[in-house]
Steps between C-alpha positions, in 0.01 A plus 500: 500500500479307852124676522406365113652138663244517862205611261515273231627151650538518877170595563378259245651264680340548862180628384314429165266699410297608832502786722808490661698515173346810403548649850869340534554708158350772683760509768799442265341838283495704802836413647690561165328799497623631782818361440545670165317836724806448707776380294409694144779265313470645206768754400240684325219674664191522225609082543438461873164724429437203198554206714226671799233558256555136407473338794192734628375360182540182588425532825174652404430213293607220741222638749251510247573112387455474886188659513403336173539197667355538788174626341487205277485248841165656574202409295333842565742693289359694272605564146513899503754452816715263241500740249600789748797333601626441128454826439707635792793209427465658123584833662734464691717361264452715242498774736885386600581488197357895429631608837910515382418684163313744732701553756785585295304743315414637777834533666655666166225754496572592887860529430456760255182620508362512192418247263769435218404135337842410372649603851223258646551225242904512553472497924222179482764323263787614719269346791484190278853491391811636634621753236850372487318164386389715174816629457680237526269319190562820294861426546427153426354592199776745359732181581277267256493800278879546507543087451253484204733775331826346545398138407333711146879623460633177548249328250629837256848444547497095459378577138749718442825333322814627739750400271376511105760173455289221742140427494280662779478129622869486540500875700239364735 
């Protein structure tokens, strides 16, 4: 959160809109890369590997805008060097956002060498989720079950009259 904080208004603040705010984002990128590198807070792992492709990606993409910039202070620039340099921002974040899909494909099919798709599909959503997250909402949801059953009893047994004598109104 104290990253989202420097990139969106502290850097505003000191720089707006030039050269050193994209290369003071720069620096703030790369250090909380290496400090998630270092630190990998995340309990789980297919998370930490998440967060890296994210802030390559945004890396990537913060050195581009650089670039981008810097090309657009000279004159000379051409258009088909413009164009390049969309493209590869494009890429790269697409390509992060292919890389975690892909990786955990490939690290199912090297733990058990051979290619079963649901085996696949189950470890990239256990790299997504935990799997006692899952389990926990199929509990949840044999709880709402068991609540929307009882609460049809109840509504079943308030129309019933408990004593023949009184009014239903009376028994309730």
């Amino acid at each position: 959160m104290f990253r989202k904080v420097i990139m969106t208004t502290i850097l505003a603040l000191v720089s707006r809109g030039d050269s050193s705010h994209l290369g003071g984002a720069l620096l703030v990128t790369f250090f909380y890369l290496l400090a998630l590198n270092l630190l990998k807070p995340y309990l789980n792992q297919g998370l930490n590997i998440f967060q890296r492709l994210c802030l390559i990606s945004q890396f990537l993409t913060t050195f581009s805008a650089l670039m981008l910039f810097v090309s657009n202070l000279d004159e000379t620039a051409d258009a088909v060097g413009t164009f390049a340099l969309d493209v590869l921002i494009t890429i790269a974040n697409v390509g992060a956002a292919g890389l975690y899909p892909g990786y955990a494909f490939c690290t199912a099919y090297l733990d058990h060498h051979k290619i079963d798709l649901s085996n696949i599909f189950r470890r990239c959503l256990d790299y997504l989720f935990d799997t006692r997250v899952l389990e926990d909402l199929k509990d949840l949801k044999k709880s709402a079950d068991d609540i929307h059953t009882l609460r049809q009893s109840v509504t079943d047994l308030r129309g019933l009259s408990l004593f023949p004598l009184f009014p239903p109104s009376v028994c309730v």
